[in-house]
C-alpha positions in Angstrom: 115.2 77.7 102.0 111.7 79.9 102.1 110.8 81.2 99.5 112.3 80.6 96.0 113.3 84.0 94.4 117.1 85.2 95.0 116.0 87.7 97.9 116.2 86.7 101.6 112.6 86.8 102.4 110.3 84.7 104.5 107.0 83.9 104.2 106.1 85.3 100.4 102.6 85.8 99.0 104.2 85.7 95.6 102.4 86.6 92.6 104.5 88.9 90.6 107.7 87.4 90.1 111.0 88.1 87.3 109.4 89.4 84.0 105.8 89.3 85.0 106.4 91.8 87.7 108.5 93.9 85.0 105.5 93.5 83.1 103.0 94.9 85.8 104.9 97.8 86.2 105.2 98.3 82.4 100.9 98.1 82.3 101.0 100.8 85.6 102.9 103.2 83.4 100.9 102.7 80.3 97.9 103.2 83.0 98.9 106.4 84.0 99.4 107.6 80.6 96.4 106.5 79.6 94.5 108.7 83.0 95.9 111.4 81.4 94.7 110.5 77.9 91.0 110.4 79.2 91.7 114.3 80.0 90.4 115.5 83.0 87.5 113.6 85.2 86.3 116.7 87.7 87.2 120.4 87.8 89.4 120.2 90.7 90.5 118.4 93.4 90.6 119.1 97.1 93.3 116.8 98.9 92.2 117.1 103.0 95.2 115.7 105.4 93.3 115.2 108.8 96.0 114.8 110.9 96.2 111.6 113.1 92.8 109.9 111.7 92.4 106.6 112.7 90.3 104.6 110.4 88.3 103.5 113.5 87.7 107.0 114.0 85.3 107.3 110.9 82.0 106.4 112.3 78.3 107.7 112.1 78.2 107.8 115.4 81.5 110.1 115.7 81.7 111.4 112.1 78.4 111.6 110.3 79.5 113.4 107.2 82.8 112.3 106.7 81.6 108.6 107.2 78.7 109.7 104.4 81.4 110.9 102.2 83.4 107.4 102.8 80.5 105.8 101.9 79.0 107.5 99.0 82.6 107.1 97.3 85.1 104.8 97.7 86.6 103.6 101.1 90.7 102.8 101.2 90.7 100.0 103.8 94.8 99.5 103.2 95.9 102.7 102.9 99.6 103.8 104.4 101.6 106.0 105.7 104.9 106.6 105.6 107.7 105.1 107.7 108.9 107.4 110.0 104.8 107.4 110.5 105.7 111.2 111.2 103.8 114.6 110.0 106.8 116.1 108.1 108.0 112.7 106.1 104.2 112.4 105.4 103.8 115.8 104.2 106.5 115.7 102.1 105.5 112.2 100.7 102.2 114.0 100.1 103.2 116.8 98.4 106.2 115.0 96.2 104.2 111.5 95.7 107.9 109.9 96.8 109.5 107.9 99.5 112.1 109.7 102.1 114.6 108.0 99.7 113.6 110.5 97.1 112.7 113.6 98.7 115.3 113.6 101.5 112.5 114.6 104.8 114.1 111.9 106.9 111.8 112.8 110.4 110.1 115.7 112.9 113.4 115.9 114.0 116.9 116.2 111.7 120.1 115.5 112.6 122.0 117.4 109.7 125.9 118.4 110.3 126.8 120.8 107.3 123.9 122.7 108.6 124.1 122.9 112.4 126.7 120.0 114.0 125.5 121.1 117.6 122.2 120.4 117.5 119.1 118.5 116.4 116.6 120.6 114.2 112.7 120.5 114.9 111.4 120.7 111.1 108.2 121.4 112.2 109.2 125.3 112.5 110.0 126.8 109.1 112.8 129.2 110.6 114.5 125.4 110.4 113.3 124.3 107.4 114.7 127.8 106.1 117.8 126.9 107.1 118.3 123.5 105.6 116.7 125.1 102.3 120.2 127.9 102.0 122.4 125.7 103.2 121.5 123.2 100.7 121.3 125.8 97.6 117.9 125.8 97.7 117.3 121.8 98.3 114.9 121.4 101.3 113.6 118.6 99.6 115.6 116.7 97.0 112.2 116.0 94.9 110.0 118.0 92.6 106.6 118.5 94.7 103.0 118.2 93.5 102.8 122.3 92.7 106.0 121.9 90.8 104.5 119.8 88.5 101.0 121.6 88.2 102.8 125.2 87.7 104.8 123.9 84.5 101.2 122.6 83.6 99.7 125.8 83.5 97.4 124.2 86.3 97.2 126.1 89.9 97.8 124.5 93.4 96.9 126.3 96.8 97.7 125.1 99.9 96.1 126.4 103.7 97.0 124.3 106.6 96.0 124.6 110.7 98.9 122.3 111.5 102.5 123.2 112.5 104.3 126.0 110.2 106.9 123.4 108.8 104.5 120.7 107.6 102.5 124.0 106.2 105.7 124.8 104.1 106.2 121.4 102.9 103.0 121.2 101.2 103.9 124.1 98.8 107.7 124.9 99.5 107.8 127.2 97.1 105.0 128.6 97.1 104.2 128.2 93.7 100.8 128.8 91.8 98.8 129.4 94.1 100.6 129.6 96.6 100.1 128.6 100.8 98.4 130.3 103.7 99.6 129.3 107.3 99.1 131.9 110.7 102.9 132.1 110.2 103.6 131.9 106.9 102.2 133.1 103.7 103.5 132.8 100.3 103.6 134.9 98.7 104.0 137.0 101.5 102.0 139.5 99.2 99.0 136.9 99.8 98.6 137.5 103.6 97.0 141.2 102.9 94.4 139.3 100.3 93.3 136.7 102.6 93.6 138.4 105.9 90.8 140.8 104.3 88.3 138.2 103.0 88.7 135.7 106.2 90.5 137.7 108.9 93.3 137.5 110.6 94.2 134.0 111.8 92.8 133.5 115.6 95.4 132.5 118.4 97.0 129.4 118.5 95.4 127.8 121.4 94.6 124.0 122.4 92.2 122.6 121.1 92.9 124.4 117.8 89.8 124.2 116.3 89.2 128.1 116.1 92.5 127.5 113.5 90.5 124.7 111.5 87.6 126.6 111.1 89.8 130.0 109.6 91.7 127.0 107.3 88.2 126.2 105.9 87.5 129.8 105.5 90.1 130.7 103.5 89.8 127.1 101.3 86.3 128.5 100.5 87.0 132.1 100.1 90.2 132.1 98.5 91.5 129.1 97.3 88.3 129.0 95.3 86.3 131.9 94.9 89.5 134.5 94.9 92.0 131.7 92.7 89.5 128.7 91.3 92.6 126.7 91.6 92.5 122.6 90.2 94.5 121.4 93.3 93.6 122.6 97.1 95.6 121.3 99.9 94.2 121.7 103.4 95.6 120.0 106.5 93.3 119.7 109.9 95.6 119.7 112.5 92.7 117.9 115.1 92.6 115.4 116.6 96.1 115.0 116.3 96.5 117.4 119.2 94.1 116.4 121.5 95.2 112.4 121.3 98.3 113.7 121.9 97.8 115.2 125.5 94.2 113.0 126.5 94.8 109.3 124.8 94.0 107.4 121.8 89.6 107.5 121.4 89.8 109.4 124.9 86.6 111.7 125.5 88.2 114.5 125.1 89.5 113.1 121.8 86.2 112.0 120.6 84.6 115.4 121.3 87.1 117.2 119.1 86.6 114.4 115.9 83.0 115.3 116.0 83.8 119.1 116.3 86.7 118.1 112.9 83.7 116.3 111.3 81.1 119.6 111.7 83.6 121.5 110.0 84.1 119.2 107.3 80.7 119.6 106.6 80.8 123.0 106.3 83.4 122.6 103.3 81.1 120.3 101.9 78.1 122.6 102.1 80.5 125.2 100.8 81.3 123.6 97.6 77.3 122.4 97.5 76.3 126.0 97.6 78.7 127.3 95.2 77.2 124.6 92.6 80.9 122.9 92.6 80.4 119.5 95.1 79.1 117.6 92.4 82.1 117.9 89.9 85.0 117.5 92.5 86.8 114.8 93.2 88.0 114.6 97.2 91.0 113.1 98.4 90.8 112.3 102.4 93.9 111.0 103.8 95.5 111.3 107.4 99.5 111.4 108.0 99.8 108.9 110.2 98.0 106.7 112.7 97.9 106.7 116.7 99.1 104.7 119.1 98.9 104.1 123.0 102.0 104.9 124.8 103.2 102.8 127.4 107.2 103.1 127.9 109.7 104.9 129.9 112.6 105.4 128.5 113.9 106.8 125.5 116.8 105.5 122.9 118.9 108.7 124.2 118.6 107.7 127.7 119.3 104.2 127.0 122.3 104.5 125.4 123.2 107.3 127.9 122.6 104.6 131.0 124.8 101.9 129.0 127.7 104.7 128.2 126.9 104.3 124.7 126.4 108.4 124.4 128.5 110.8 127.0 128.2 114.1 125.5 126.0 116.0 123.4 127.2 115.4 120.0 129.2 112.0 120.4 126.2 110.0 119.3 123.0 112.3 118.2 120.2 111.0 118.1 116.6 112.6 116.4 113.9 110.4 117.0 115.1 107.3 115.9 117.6 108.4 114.0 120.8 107.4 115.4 124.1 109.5 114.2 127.1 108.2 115.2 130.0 110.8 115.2 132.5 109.2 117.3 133.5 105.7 117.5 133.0 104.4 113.9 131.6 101.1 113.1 132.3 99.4 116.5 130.1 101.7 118.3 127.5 101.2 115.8 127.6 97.7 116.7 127.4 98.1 120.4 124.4 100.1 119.7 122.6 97.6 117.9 123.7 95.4 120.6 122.2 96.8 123.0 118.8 97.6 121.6 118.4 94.3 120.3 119.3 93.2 123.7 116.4 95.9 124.9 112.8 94.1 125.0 111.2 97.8 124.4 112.9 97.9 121.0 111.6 97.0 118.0 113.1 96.5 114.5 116.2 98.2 113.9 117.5 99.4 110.7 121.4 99.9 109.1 122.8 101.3 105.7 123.1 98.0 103.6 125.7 97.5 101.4 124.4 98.6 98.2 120.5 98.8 97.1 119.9 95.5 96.3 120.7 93.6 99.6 117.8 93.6 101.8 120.2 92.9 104.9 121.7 95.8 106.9 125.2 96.3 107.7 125.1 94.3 111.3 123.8 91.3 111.8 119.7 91.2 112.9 119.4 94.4 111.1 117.4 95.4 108.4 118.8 97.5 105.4 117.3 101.2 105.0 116.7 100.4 101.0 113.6 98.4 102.6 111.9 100.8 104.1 112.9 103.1 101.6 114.5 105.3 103.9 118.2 105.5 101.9 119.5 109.1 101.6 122.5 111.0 101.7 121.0 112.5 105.2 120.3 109.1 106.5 121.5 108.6 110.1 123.7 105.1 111.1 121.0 103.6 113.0 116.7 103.4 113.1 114.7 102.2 115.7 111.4 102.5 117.0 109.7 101.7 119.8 108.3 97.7 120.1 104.2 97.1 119.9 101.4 94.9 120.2 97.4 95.1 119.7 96.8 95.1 123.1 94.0 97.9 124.4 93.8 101.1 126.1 91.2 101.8 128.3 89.3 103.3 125.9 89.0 100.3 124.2 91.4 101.0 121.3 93.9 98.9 120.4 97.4 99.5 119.6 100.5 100.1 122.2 103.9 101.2 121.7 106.6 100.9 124.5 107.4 104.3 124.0 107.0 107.7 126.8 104.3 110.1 126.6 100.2 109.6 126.3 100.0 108.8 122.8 102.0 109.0 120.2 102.9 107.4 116.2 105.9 107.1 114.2 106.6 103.6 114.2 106.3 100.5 112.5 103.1 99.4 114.3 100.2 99.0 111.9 98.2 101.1 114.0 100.9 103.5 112.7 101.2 102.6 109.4 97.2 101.7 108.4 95.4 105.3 108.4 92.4 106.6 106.5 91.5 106.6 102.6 88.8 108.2 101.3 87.7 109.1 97.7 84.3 110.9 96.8 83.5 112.6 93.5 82.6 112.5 89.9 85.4 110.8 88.7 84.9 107.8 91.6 83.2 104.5 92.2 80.5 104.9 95.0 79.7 102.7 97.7 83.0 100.6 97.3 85.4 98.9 100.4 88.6 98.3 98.9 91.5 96.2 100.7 94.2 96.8 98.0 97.5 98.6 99.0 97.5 102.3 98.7 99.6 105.4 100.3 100.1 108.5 100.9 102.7 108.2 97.9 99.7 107.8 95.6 98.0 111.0 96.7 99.8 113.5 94.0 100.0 110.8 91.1 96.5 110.2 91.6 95.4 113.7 91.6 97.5 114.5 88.4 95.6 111.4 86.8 91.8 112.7 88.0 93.1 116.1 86.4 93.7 114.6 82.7 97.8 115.0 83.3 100.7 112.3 83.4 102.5 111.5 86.2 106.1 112.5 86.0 109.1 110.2 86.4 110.4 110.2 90.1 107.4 109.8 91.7 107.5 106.8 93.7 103.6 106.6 94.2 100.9 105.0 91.7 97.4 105.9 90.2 94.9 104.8 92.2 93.4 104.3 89.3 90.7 101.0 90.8 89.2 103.7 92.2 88.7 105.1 89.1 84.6 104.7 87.9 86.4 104.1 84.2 89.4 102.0 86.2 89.6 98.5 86.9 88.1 96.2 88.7 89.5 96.1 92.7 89.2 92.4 92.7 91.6 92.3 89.7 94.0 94.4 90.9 97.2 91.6 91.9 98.8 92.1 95.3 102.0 90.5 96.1 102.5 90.5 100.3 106.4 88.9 101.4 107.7 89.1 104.6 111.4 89.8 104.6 113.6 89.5 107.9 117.1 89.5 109.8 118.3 87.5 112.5 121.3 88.2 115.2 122.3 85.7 117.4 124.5 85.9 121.2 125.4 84.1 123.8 122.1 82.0 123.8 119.9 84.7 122.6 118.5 85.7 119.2 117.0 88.7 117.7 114.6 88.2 114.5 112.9 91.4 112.9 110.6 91.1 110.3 109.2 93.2 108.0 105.9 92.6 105.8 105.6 94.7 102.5 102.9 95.3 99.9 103.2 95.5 96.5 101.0 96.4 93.5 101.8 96.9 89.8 105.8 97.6 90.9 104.5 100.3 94.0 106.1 99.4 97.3 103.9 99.5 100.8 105.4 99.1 104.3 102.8 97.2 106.1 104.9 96.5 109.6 107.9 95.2 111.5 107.7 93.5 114.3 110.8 91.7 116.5 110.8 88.2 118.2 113.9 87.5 121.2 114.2 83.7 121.7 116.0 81.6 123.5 117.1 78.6 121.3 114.4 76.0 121.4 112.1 77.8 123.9 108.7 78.9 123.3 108.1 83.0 122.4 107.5 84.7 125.8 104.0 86.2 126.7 105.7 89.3 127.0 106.7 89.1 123.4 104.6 91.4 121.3 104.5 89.0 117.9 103.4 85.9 120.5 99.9 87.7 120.4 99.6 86.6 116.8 99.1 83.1 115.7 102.6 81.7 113.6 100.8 80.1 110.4 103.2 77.9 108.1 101.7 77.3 104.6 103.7 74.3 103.2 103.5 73.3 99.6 105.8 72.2 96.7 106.5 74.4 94.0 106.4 71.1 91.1 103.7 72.1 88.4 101.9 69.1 89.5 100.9 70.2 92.6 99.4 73.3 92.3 95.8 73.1 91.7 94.7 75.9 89.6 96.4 77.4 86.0 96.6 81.5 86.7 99.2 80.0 89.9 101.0 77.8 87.6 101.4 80.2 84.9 103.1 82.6 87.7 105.1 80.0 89.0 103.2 79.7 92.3 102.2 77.8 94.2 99.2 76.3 96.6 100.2 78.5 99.3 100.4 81.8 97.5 96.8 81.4 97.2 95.8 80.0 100.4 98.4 83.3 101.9 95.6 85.4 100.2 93.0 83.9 101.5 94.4 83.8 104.7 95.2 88.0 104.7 92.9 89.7 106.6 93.1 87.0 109.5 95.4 88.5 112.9 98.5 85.8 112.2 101.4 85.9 110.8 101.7 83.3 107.4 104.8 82.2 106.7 105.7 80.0 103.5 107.8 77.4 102.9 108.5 75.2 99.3 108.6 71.8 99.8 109.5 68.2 97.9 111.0 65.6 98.1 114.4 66.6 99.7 113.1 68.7 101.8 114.7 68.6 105.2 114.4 71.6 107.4 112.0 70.3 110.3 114.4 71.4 112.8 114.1 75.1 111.6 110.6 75.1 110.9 110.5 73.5 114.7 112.3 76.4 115.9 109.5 78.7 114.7 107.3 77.4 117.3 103.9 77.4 114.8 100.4 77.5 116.1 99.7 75.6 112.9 101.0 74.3 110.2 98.8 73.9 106.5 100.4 71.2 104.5 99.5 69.5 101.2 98.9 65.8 101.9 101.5 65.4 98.9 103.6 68.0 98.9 106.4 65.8 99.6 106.2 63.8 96.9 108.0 63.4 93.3 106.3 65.8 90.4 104.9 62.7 89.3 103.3 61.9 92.5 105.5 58.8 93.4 107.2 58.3 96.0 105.9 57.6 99.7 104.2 59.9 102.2 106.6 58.9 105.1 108.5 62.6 104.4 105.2 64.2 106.3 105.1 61.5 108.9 108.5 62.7 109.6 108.0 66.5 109.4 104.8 66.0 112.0 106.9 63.3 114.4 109.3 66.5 115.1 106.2 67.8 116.4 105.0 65.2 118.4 106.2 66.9 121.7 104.9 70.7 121.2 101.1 71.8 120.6 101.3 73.1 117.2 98.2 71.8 115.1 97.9 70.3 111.5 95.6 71.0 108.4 96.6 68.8 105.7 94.7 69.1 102.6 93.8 67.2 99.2 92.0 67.0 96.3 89.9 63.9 97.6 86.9 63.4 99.7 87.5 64.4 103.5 86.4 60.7 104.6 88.7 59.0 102.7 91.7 61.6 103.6 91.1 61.2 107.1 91.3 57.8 107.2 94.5 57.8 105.2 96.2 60.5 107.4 95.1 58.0 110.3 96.8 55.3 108.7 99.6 56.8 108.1 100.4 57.8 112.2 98.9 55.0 113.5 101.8 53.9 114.7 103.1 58.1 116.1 99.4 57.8 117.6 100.0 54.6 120.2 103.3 56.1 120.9 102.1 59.7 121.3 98.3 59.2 122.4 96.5 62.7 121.3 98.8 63.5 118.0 95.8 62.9 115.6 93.6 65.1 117.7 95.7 67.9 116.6 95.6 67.1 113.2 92.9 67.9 110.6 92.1 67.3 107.1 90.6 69.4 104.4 89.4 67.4 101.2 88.5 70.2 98.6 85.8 67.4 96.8 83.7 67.9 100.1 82.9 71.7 98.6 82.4 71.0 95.0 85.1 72.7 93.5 89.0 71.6 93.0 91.0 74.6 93.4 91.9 77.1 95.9 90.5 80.7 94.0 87.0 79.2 93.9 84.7 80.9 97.0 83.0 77.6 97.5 86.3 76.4 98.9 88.4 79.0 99.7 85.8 80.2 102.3 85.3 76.8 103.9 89.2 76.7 104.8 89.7 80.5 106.0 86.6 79.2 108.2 88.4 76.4 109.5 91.8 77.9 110.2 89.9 80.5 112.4 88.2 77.3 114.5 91.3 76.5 114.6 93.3 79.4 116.0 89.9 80.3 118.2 89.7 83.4 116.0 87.0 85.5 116.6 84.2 86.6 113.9 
């Protein structure tokens, strides 16, 4: 089996496993408690959502002081949203530092029958999130938010947002401390008088909205700070979110308005620079989600309308891809999943499991909602989202989902998922790139932490405390990747989704999920989006004797654990699989159709390194037929492993004229050093796997 924990994952980066992972998230608590025994690190902190900023947006050709701010602090390379990559589940998760799981925003759109059965509520206007909030006794969110937690304090929090009057609310739902400003809604409503006579009246809300970003920075300036001083200010840019809406991802039109988002960004930060303040606040940039090319057309309601799946308006509701089955119980939840799986548009697809420790939904090829963290009371029967790939528009932007309309996010793409992290101030390294895991989870923990404070239980989210200029080094900061899927399988056909997560210190990251449809012993299709990346197999034995350096040992890793993180920022998908001597699942591994396979010359072999090598002549003859390459590596000189690789196939190699061609060798005494965490080798094989694959860079 892959993988060798009691989960059913594939292809694990594993470095946290049983009690050292309890331990991890032990040391994250102790962490945060000890952020908050520094005391504070700025006087306040200014969180700025810019909503739908790519992270290939950021550029000093396109944003000169925002890329000046990313630069002069420290730069989130990993950072995530939250699945559904939507504004309202990402401003909640903002303003509660939890997962949907926790604070109950399940989408833009709500399917909720105790408060309206006949129709599908649009949470991005608050008359709708009003409604939810009485008909709940007062819980629009089932989570304590960010202002919650500052009020009881005795710290203040205000809130001014551009964007759309629900995700305005959500950032301070109650409007506590110091309250919000929105065009639309003002709490307290007392508030509205007081701003409206140091800033205006809001202008009209008119595309491009930029006339609306400039009256949010306005009243940051004038009232959130000179009128309140308060520690925490929440402001949310609502371009370019618009624009790449209507125009297309990095369109002209788009472009124009980031540079036009980027002058008034600078006007904050000459703000706070001529009230004396930039220099002892700590900024938080984020986006809610990332953007995507739109190439469908059809949508999950039509489908199942087309396949008589859905026949009236409440029979089967469905709210972005939320699925709510009303009629028709569990078999027509199965004929739903049916038929999107059966759908090449549709991409993973996710059911209730049966309790929160199965990783496996409730039909087969399905996914369980506890891993996405997407389990609530107001969860729907069914996911989905739209299927992806990295192909580019022609702007030159990568990223498409098979989805209607322009452009467009909410899925598990990673053009989606991966959005922008910045961190500038006092209390912040300078100059740093950092590829470890963060979210917008993290956002409220982390600001409690840079005001001297301790993060409350319930928030799912973490310190980002390696960003920290008294936190700890990024480079020792453990990451543990896995890959966890589900297959379904039909009348010839199959359906695998997988799903890649992120972990750090006991914090959970969606990275992606993508789907592959196969027919049994055929190749993936071009059409397929996860063809476009390169299936890498790291194979290695998890014996004590084989693994090559002591930190893996003492985590009970193994060679491939290390090689999977050397291997991370390449475009491919790693897989792992442990090895010995009774190993015997070539026809599976066959199956996956691997571009290459990375094997260790003796993995097969007993823990005491008898035993004959035939086991990996055998696992490469299943091979002999198909055009998936080799890189078998050893703790010897190259020469000499070459020529006992050749020896060994000799006899493949007159029957099968080429097979050596396709196989290379690795022999880590060629780089003067005898383990995998050592630069001297570990950059030497990511090098060769890229010749490999014909990787660029």
């Amino acid at each position: 089996m892959i993988a060798d924990d009691d989960e059913d994952v594939l292809g694990m980066t594993k470095h946290v496993r049983g009690a050292t992972r309890a331990l991890l998230v032990s040391l994250a608590t102790a962490a945060a408690l000890a952020c908050a025994d520094t005391g504070p690190r700025g006087d306040r902190v200014i969180i700025m959502i810019v909503d739908g900023l790519r992270p290939d947006y950021v550029t000093p050709e396109v944003m000169p002081r925002l890329s000046a701010l990313r630069d002069g602090g420290l730069s989130g390379e990993n950072h995530h949203s939250v699945f559904p990559t939507v504004t309202r589940v990402n401003s909640s998760s903002i303003a509660t530092g939890a997962y949907p799981r926790t604070h109950g925003m399940m989408g833009n759109s709500v399917y909720l029958d105790w408060v309206d059965a006949e129709r599908v509520l649009n949470t991005g206007e608050v008359a709708n999130l009003r409604l939810i909030n009485d008909s709940s006794g007062g819980r629009l969110l089932t989570a304590p938010s960010l202002a919650d937690v500052l009020e009881r304090n005795g710290k203040t929090l205000f809130a001014v947002s551009s964007g759309s009057s629900g995700s305005a609310m959500l950032m301070n739902r109650q409007g506590g401390g110091g309250g919000l400003a929105h065009p639309e809604v003002f709490l307290p409503p007392e508030s509205q008088d007081a701003i409206e006579a140091l800033v205006g009246p809001a202008p009209p809300d008119t595309a491009p909205r930029m006339s609306l970003v400039a009256w949010t920075i306005d009243v940051l300036l004038e009232h959130g700070i000179d009128a309140l001083d308060a520690d925490v200010l929440m402001i949310w840019i609502t371009e370019p979110d618009g624009t790449a809406h209507a125009t297309g991802v990095g369109s002209p039109e788009t472009l124009d308005i980031l540079r036009s988002v980027d002058a008034e960004i600078g006007r904050l930060l000459d703000g706070l620079a001529q009230r004396g303040i930039l220099e002892s606040t700590n900024i938080l940039v984020t986006a809610d989600h990332g953007f995507s090319t739109r190439t469908g057309t059809q949508s999950v309601a039509a489908l199942l309308r087309e396949r008589g799946l859905k026949r009236t308006e409440t029979d089967v509701v469905v709210a972005g891809g939320a699925i709510h089955v009303n009629e028709g119980g569990e078999d027509r939840v199965r004929e739903i999943v049916r038929v999107l799986q059966e759908t090449d548009w549709v991409g993973p697809i996710f059911t209730r499991g049966a309790d929160a420790s199965t990783t496996q939904g409730s039909i087969d090829g399905t996914l369980a909602f506890s891993t996405i963290a997407w389990d609530h009371d107001r969860s729907a029967d069914i996911l989905t989202t739209g299927n992806w790939s990295s192909a580019e528009n022609e702007f030159g932007f990568p990223g498409e989902v098979m989805e209607p309309g322009v452009a467009s996010h909410g899925t598990l793409s990673p053009y989606d998922v991966r959005t922008t992290f910045i961190a500038h101030g006092p209390a912040i390294k300078q100059g740093v790139r950092s590829t470890v895991p963060t979210g917008n989870i993290d956002l409220a923990p982390t600001a409690l932490a840079l005001l001297g404070l301790p993060v409350p239980d319930g928030m799912d989210g973490r310190v980002i405390d390696e960003a920290f200029v008294d936190g700890p080094d990024i480079d020792a900061v453990e990451v543990d990747t896995r890959e966890i899927t589900a297959t379904a399988t039909w009348s010839g056909r199959s359906y695998v989704v997988i799903l890649q997560k992120s972990f750090v210190a006991g914090t959970e990251y969606v990275d992606l999920a993508r789907v592959e449809r196969l027919q049994p012993g055929q190749a993936e299709t071009p059409e397929s989006p996860v063809s476009e990346l390169p299936v890498v197999i790291l194979m290695d034995s998890p014996h004590p004797a084989r693994v090559y350096d002591e930190e893996t040992r003492v985590a009970n890793g193994t060679n491939a654990d290390v090689l999977s993180d050397i291997l991370l920022d390449l475009p491919i998908r790693r897989l792992k699989e442990s090895i010995g001597p009774d190993w015997h699942r070539d026809e599976e591994i066959l199956q996956l159709h691997p571009d290459l396979i990375v094997i260790h010359y003796s993995g097969f072999r007993q823990g005491d390194g008898s035993g004959p090598r035939e086991r990996l002549k055998l696992l490469i003859s299943y091979f002999e037929e198909s055009d998936t390459r080799f890189l078998i590596y050893s703790r010897q000189e190259e020469a000499r492993l070459r020529r006992s690789v050749d020896e060994l196939l000799s006899d493949r190699e007159r029957d099968h004229p080429g097979l050596l061609a396709r196989i290379e060798v690795f022999g880590l005494d060629d780089y003067g050093h005898r383990d995998w965490r050592s630069p001297l080798t570990a950059n030497p094989l990511k090098l060769r796997v890229k010749e490999i694959l014909g990787l660029e860079g």
